[in-house]
Phi, psi and omega in degrees: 000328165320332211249314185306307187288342206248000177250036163298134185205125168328315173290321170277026184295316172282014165285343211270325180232160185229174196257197179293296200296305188303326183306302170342298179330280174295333179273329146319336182247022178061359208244020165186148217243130176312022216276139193264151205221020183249155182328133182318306187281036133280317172313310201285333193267308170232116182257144177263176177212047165224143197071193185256156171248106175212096213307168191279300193315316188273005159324262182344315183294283217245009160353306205286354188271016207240136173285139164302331205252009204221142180279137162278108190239100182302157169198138163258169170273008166247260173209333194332269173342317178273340184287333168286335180311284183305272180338304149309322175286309189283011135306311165313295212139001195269152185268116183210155172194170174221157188304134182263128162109330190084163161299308171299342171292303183329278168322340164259350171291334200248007177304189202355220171325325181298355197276015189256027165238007138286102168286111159239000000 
């Protein structure tokens, strides 16, 4: 986490995040991995039904569930939870970023008819 803080560089904040349309992109393209990162009764009330579900506090824990080969893209329903999330993972070593816009953004990007431009 020393090291994470101390190559912290203003500028480079938006390596931190991905927008809504690149996620789409890259996850359509196998090259990025969803993790939901809010409390099993949030999951449980509203659910997505794609990616993985893994609360941030079992981050630690459950690593070994994360594909090796895929940028890691935290999402909350705002953003608070993934920046803390992501901010955890690239201390590990992980290829990460979090979602901009949130899960609610998503969702509002992906309402009616649009939700066919996610392959799942």
């Amino acid at each position: 986490m020393e090291n994470l803080m101390r190559n912290y560089i203003l500028k480079n904040i938006s390596n931190t995040m991905i927008d809504i349309e690149e996620f789409i992109a890259l996850y359509n393209d196998g090259k990025a991995e969803l993790v939901d990162v809010r409390t099993p009764i949030e999951t449980k009330i509203w659910q997505i039904n794609f990616g993985l579900q893994i609360p941030a506090n079992e981050l630690p824990d459950r690593l070994d569930e994360l594909p090796k080969d895929k940028i890691i893209i935290c999402a909350c329903p705002t953003i608070d939870r993934s920046i803390v999330a992501r901010t955890y993972l690239a201390s590990v070593g992980i290829e990460t970023k979090y979602l901009k816009g949130g899960l609610l953004g998503m969702m509002e990007r992906l309402k009616g008819g649009k939700v066919k431009d996610l392959k799942i």
